[in-house]
N, C-alpha and C positions, 0 to 999 in steps of 0.2 A: 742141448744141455739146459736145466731147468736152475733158473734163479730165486728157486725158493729157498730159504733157511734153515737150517738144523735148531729146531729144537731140544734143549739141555734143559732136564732140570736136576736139580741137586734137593733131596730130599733132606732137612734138616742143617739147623745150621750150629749145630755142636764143633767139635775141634776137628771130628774128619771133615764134615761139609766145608767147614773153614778152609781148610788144607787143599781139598780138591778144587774148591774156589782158585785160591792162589795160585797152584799150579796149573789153572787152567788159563789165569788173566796173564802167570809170569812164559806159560809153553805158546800157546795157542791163540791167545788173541788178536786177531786183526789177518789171521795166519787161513780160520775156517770162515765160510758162510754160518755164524752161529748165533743165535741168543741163548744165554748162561741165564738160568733165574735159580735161584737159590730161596728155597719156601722154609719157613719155621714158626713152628708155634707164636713165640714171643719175638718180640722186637729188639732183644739182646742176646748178649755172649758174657756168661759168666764164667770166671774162670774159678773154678772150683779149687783145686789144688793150694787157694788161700783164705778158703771161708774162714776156715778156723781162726785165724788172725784177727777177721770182721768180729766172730764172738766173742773172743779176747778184750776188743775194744782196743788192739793195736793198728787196727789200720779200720779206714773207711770203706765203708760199701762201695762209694763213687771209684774206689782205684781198681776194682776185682769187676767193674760190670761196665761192657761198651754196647754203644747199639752194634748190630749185625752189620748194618751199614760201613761202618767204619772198622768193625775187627773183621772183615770178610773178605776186605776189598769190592763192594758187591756195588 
């Protein structure tokens, strides 16, 4: 049996990429021979669902946008 790794990538790191992330670090981790890499354009996770608010000038940009790193589990 060969002790090579499975490579994973996860294309995008929007709200599904996100998702599949965490259910891969909350199912599988530590579980497969794997490396999980999660690739995206930018270096954040905006969540959209509250721009409107941002335009408003009811809330801040900083509360609506995390890096990938940290909203990914990654």
């Amino acid at each position: 049996m060969s002790n090579k790794k499975t490579q994973i990538i996860i294309l995008g790191g929007g709200l599904a990429g996100c998702i599949v992330r965490w259910n891969w670090k909350r199912h599988w981790h530590g579980g497969l021979n794997a490396d999980v890499v999660l690739v995206n354009k930018e270096n954040f996770f905006l969540f959209t669902p509250m721009l409107h608010e941002v335009a408003a000038s009811d809330l801040d940009i900083t509360n609506i946008v995390n890096p990938v790193a940290n909203s990914c589990g990654a």
